[in-house]
Structures are given as structure tokens and as C-alpha cells.
C-alpha positions as semicolon CSV with decimal commas, in nm:
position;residue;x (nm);y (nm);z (nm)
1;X;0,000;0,000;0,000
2;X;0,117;0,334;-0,070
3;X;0,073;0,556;0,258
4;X;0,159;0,931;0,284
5;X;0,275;1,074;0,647
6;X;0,183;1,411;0,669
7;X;0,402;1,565;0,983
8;X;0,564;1,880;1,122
9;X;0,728;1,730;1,358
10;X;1,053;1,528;1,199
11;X;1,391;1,472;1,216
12;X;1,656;1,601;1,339
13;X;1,393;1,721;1,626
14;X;1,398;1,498;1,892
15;X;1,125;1,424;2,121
16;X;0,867;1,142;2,144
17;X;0,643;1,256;1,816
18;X;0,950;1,223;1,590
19;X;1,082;0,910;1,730
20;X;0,727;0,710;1,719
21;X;0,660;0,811;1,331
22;X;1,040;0,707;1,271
23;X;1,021;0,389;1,428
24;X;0,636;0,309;1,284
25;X;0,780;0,427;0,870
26;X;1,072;0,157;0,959
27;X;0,812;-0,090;1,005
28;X;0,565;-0,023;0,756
29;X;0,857;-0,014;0,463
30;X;0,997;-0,373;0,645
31;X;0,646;-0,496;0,598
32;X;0,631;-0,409;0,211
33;X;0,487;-0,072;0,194
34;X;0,612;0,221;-0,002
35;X;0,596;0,539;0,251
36;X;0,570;0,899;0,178
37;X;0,692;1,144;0,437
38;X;0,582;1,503;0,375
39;X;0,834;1,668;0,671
40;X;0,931;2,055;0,769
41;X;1,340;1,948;0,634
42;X;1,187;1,921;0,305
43;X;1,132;2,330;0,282
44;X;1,197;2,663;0,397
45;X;1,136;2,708;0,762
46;X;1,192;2,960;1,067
47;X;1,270;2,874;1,411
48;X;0,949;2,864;1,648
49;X;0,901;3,151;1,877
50;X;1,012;3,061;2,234
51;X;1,096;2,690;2,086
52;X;1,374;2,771;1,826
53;X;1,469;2,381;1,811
54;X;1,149;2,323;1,632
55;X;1,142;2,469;1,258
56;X;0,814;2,540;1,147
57;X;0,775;2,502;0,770
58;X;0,626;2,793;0,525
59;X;0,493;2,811;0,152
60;X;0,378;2,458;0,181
61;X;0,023;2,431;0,007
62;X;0,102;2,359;-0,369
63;X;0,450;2,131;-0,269
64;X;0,218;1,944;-0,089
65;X;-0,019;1,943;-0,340
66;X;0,247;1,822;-0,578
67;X;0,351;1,539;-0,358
68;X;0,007;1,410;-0,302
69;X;-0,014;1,373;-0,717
70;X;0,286;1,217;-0,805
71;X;0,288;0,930;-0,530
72;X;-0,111;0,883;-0,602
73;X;-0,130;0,758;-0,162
74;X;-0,362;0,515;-0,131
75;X;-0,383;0,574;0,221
76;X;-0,328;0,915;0,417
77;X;-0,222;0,998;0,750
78;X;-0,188;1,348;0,901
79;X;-0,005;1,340;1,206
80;X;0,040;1,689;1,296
81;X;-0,173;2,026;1,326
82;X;0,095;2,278;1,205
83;X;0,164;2,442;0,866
84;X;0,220;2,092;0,679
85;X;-0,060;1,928;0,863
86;X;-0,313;2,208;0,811
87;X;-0,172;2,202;0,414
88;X;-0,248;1,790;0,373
89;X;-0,595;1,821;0,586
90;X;-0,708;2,106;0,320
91;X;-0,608;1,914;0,038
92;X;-0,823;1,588;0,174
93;X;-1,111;1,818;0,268
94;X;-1,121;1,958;-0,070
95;X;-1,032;1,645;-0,296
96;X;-1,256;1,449;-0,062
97;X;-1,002;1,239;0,013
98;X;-1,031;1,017;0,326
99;X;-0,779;1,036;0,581
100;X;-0,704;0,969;0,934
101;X;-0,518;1,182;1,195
102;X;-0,336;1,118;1,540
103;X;-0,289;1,339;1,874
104;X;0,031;1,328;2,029
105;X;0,041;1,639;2,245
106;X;-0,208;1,784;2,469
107;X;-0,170;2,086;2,261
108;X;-0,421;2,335;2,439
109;X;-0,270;2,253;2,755
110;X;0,070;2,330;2,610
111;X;0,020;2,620;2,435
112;X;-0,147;2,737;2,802
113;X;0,180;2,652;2,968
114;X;0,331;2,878;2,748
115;X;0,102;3,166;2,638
116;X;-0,203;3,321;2,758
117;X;-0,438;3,150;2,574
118;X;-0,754;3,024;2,672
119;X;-0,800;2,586;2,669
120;X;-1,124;2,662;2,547
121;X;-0,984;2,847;2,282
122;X;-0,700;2,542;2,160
123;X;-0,965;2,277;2,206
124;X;-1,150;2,457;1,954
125;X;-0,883;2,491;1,714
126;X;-0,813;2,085;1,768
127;X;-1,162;1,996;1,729
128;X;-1,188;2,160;1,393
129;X;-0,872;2,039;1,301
130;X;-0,959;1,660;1,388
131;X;-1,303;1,626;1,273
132;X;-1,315;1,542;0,919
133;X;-1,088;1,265;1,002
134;X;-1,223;0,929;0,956
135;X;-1,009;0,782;1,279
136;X;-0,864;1,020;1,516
137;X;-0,556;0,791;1,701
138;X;-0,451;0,813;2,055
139;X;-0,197;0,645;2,236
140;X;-0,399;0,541;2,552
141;X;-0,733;0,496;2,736
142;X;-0,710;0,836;2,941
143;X;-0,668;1,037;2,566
144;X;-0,913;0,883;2,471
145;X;-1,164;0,938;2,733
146;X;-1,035;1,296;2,782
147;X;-1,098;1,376;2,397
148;X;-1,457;1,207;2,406
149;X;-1,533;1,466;2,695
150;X;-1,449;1,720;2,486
151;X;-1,666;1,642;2,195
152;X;-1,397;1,458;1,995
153;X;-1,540;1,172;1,725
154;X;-1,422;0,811;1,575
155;X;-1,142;0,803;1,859
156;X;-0,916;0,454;1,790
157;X;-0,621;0,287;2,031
158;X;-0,281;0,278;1,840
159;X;-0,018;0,189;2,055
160;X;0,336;0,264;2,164
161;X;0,684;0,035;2,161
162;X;1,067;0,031;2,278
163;X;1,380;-0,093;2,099
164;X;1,466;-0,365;2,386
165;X;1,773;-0,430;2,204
166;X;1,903;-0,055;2,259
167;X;1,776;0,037;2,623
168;X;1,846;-0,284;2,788
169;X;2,016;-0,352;3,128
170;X;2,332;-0,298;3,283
171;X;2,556;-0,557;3,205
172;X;2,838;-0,690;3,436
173;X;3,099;-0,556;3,171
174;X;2,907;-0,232;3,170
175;X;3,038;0,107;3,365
176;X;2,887;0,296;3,579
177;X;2,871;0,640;3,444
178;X;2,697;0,754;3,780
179;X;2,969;0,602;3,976
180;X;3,083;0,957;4,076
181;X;2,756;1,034;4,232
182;X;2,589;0,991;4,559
183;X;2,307;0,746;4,536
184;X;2,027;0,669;4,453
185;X;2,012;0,839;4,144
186;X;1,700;1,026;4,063
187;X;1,658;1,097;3,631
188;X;1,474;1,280;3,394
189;X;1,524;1,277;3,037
190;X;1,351;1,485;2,779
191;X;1,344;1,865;2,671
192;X;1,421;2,099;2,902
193;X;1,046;2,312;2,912
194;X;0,809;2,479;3,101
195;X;0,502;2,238;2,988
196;X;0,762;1,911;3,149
197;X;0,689;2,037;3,459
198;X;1,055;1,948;3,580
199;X;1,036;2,164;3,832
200;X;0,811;1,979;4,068
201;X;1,061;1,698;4,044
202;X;1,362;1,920;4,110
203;X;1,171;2,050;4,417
204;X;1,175;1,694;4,593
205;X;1,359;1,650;4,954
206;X;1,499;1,333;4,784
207;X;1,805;1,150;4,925
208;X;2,117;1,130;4,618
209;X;2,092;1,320;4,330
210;X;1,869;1,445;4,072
211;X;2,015;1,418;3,733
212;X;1,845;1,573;3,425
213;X;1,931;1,455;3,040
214;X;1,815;1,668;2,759
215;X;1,834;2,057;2,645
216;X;1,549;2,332;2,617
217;X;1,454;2,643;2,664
218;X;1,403;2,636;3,057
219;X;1,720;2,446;3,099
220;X;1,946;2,767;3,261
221;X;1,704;2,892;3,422
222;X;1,660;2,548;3,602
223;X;2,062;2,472;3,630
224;X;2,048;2,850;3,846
225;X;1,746;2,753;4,070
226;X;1,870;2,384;4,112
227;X;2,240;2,415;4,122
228;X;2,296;2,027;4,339
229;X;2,117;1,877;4,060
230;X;2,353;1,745;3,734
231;X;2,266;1,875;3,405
232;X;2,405;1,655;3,138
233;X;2,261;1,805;2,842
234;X;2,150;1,579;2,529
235;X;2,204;1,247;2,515
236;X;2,171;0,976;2,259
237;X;2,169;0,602;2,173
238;X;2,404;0,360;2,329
239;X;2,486;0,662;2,593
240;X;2,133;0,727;2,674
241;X;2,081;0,369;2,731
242;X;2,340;0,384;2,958
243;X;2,199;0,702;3,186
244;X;1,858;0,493;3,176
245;X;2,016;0,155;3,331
246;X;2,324;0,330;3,581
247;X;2,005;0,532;3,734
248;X;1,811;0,371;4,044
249;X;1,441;0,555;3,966
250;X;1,304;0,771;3,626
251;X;1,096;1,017;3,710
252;X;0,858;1,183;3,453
253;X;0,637;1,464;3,634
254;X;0,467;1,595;3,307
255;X;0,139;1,671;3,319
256;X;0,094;1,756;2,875
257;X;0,188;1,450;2,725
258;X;-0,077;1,196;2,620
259;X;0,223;0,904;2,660
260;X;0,586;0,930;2,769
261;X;0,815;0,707;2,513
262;X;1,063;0,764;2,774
263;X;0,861;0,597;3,030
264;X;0,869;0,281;2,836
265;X;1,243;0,290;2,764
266;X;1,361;0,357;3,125
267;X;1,158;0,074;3,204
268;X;1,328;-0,148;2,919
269;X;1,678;-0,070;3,131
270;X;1,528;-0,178;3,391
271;X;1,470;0,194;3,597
272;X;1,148;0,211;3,736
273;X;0,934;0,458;3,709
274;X;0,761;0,751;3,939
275;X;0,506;0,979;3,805
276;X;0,205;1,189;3,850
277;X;-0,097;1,003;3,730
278;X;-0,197;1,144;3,434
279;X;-0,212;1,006;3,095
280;X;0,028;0,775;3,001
281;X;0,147;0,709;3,349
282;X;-0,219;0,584;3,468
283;X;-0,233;0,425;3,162
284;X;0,121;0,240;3,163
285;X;0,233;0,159;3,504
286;X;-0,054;0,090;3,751
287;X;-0,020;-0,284;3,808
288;X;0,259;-0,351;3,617
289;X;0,524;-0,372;3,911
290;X;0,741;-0,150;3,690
291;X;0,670;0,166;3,846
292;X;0,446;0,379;4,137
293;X;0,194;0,690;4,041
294;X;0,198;0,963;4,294
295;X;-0,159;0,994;4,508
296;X;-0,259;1,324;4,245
297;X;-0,081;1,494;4,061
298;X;0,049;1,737;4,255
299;X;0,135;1,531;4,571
300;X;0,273;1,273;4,611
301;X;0,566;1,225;4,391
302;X;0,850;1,199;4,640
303;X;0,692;0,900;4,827
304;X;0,649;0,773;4,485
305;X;1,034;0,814;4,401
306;X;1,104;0,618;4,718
307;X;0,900;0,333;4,684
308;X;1,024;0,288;4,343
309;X;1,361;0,203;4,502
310;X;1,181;-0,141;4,648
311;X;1,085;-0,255;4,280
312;X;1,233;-0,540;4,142
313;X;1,448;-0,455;3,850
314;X;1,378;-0,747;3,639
315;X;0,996;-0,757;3,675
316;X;1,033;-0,371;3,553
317;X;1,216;-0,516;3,224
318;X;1,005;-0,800;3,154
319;X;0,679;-0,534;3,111
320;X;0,868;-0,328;2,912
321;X;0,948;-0,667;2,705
322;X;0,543;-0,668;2,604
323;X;0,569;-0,364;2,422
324;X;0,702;-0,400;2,039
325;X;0,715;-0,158;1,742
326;X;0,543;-0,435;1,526
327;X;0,267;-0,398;1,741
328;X;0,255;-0,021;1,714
329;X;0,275;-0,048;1,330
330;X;0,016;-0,272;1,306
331;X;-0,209;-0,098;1,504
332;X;-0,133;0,193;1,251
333;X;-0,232;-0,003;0,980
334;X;-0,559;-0,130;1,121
335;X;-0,651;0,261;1,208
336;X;-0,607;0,348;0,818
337;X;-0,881;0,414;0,594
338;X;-0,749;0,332;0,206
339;X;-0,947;0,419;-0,083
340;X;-1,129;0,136;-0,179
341;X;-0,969;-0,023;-0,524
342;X;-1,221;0,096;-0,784
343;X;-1,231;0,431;-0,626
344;X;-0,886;0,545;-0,586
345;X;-0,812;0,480;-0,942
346;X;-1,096;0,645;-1,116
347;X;-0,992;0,938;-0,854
348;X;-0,611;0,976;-0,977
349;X;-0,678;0,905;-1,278
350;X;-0,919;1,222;-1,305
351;X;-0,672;1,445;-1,172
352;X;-0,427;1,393;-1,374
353;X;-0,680;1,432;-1,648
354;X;-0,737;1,760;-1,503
355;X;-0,413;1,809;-1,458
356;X;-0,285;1,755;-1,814
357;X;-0,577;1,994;-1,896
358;X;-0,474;2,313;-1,699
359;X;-0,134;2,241;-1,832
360;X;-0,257;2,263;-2,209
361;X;-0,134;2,567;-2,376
362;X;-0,399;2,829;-2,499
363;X;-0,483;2,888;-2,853
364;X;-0,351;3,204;-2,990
């Protein structure tokens, strides 16, 4: 099947977003299918305001248009609501074209965080955005009950993986790279923000240290307020591994993500994990022996950081082992909605009749 992704959010960003649509194209192309990524690195772009890691693509509407003729999808996937996003859901809306879409941030919430901007006001926007979509895909139970609440429609389950081969445990032969450090070790890894909510884990009375991997905009800020805690900065495959399985307890205390990927890969080191129980956490870890929710979410989280020190390390693995990528592609692939045969080549087929036509020279 030919599938076009539809995304703003793409390498070399790194966060969650990016590394689930990575890991899911792998898959799909491994399984036989010819992928299209529409992504911001494919055109002009300018750093976003307060976020200048993220580059936010312009003069996208008839590239995009372009793309969508000459790979002919049979299946279309939009997985963003930016400039590229809002560019392929046009195009859909206006060719008729069905299409599904996904929500990976809990964008109102973030752009709250950030701005002062009503939620009302960025459920709105997200609401419009999602509805013509013939599956709107969420990571977890919570999103999806959250959404429904706020008037969201044809809500599916697509789940999440981890590379158990990368983030695995410490071996014998392994270092310890925190071997310099008072223990326990407490860890966070992800961007540096104000929507991570770091701070409420860098405010514990926790015995140790507090070590934080990953760079962002709130990171000096933090490093001034916080100066006993170790600021590594970004990290990176076989190295990041590493901080996950040297570190006795990961804690995640966001509030705005609808999943965690990190979550699942301390977990595959072995780490477990504390958190505030919202979604993702309350979906993931409650009775999986891999990790301990905090009592709301905001208290609790230092007696949750303790009693993750009590977990046994190999139980925490062998949950992570029952998440796969395969899994998480397949579930993609069930959530599509392809054009049936018939259909999708009379459709092509017309535009590039139409095509040809607008093309045609004029008489003089």
C-alpha cells in the first residue's frame, strides 16, 4: 500500500512525536509498503518563537499538493496540526479524500503553559482540526476518554513500543557512568520546558541526586534555581541507554503529554518509574510492578520516588518486554482508511486528467 505521512514534527527534532513516526515508517517499509513522508526538512522554515529547536515550515500548500499527485497515496495519514498538517488536511477536505489523523500532544494545555491562551480556545482549534478525520488515534485509554469529553469523534487505540535491544540492562561488563555520584540516582530525560513540569521533580527533599538529560529552553534557568542537581545536556543512543540503566528511579512529572516514550524505555533498562498520574502514566504503570503513580498529581511524587527504590528490577524489564514496534505499526495499519480499489483509481486518474488539462497551452 502506498501511505503518505503528513508531519511537522521530523527529524533532526527529537522528542517522542518524531521518534514514534520514525520507528512506525521503519516498520511499515519492512512490511512491504512504499511510505511517503511530507516533513518541515523538506522546505523553507523559521525557528518557532520561544521553541527555536522546532522549525516550522512555510509556503507549503502547492509542494504538498504536488507530492500528493505524483505518489497517487492510497492511504493518508496526518499526524500533525501545524503548517504541513493544516496544508495535507485542506487538500483531503477539498479532494474528498479520506484520511485519518493522530494526537500526540495535549496541545491546548501546552500552548497554556506557554502563552495566555484560553484551553477553550486550543480545544476549539483541535476539534476543527480533527473532525473530518475518519479515525482520530490516541496512544492510551485516558486520551481517549479525555478527547470524548471534549466532543472529539471516531477516537481509535494505536499503541506505543521500545527498541529492547538498545535500552536494555546494565551488564556486568558495563560502567557505571553515575559512579561519581551519591546514590540513589533520581533521572529525567527529555526537553528541558516549562510544559515538562521538571520543576516539581527538582523540588523533591529526595536523598542522592537528581540528574536531568536533555536541552530546552528552561534548561538555565533550572541549572540556576537547582544548582545540586547534574545537568548533562542531550544524550543519545548507546549513551542514553546507559543514563537509563546506571540510574536507580526515572521520574517523569509531566502533566501535557498523552504518553511518555521515555517511560517505556527507562523501564526497558530496567529503571522504574515515578510519576504523576496522568495520561500515560495511569495508563502504563498501575499494576505492572514497573513503576508507582503519585496519590494526584500534585502530591505525592517523592513518596512515589522512594518506593520505586523497592521494585524489582527485572519484573520492571520483563513489562517493558510486552511492548514492540510491530505492534505499534500494526495498530497503525488497522486505524487506516485506504481508498477502496475501484475508487482510488478512477480518482487519480481524473486528476491527472485535469491536470494535463490546466497544463494545455492556450490557442492564440
Amino acid at each position: 500500500m502506498r501511505i503518505l505521512l503528513a508531519t511537522d514534527a521530523w527529524e533532526p527534532q527529537v522528542n517522542g512525536v518524531v521518534r514514534t513516526l520514525t520507528r512506525v515508517v521503519q516498520e511499515l517499509k519492512a512490511m512491504g509498503h512504499q511510505v511517503e513522508v511530507v516533513s518541515p526538512d523538506q522546505f523553507k522554515t523559521f525557528p518557532l518563537p520561544t521553541y527555536p529547536e522546532i522549525k516550522v515550515a512555510i509556503g507549503v500548500y502547492e509542494p504538498v499538493q504536488e507530492r500528493f499527485k505524483a505518489f497517487e497515496p492510497e492511504a493518508i495519514h496526518i499526524a500533525t496540526e501545524g503548517p504541513i498538517g493544516l496544508a495535507a488536511r485542506r487538500i483531503c477536505v477539498e479532494w474528498k479524500l479520506p484520511f485519518t489523523t493522530s494526537y500526540h500532544t495535549r496541545f491546548p494545555e501546552y500552548v497554556s503553559a506557554r502563552l495566555p491562551v484560553p484551553l477553550a480556545a486550543g480545544y476549539a482549534y483541535m476539534k476543527w482540526f480533527h473532525k473530518p478525520s475518519g479515525r482520530l488515534m490516541v496512544a492510551t485509554p485516558t486520551m481517549r476518554d479525555e478527547l470524548s469529553r471534549h466532543g472529539f469523534r471516531n477516537i481509535s487505540s494505536w499503541s506505543r513500543g521500545v527498541d529492547t535491544e538498545l535500552f536494555h540492562p546494565r551488564r556486568p561488563t558495563e560502567p557505571d557512568i553515575f559512579a561519581h555520584l551519591p546514590r540513589p540516582i533520581f533521572l529525567y530525560v527529555g526537553r528541558v520546558a516549562v510544559e515538562k513540569n521538571i520543576d516539581a521533580f527538582l523540588g523533591l527533599d529526595l536523598p542522592g541526586t537528581k540528574v536531568v538529560v536533555g536541552d530546552g529552553p528552561q534548561k538555565e534557568e533550572l541549572a540556576l534555581k537547582h544548582p545540586q542537581v547534574v545537568f548533562t545536556g542531550f544524550k543519545s543512543g548507546a549513551e542514553l541507554a546507559a543514563h537509563y540503566g546506571c540510574a536507580d528511579v526515572f521520574v517523569f512529572p509531566s502533566l501535557t503529554d498523552t504518553f511518555g516514550l521515555v517511560i517505556l524505555e527507562a523501564m526497558a533498562t530496567g529503571t522504574p518509574v515515578a510519576a504523576y498520574p496522568a495520561p500515560g502514566p495511569i495508563d502504563i504503570i498501575p499494576g505492572s510492578g514497573a513503576g508507582v503513580l503519585a496519590k494526584t498529581a500534585t502530591e505525592g511524587l517523592r513518596e512515589a520516588c522512594l518506593e520505586c527504590l523497592t521494585l524489582d528490577r527485572g519484573r520492571v524489564r520483563a513489562f517493558a518486554e510486552t511492548f514492540s514496534w510491530k505492534n505499534c505499526a500494526e495498530d497503525f495499519l488497522r486505524n487506516l482508511q485506504p481508498y477502496p480499489e475501484p475508487e482510488k483509481t478512477r480518482f487519480w486518474r481524473r486528476l491527472r486528467r485535469l491536470a494535463r488539462v490546466r497544463r494545455r497551452p492556450k490557442a492564440a
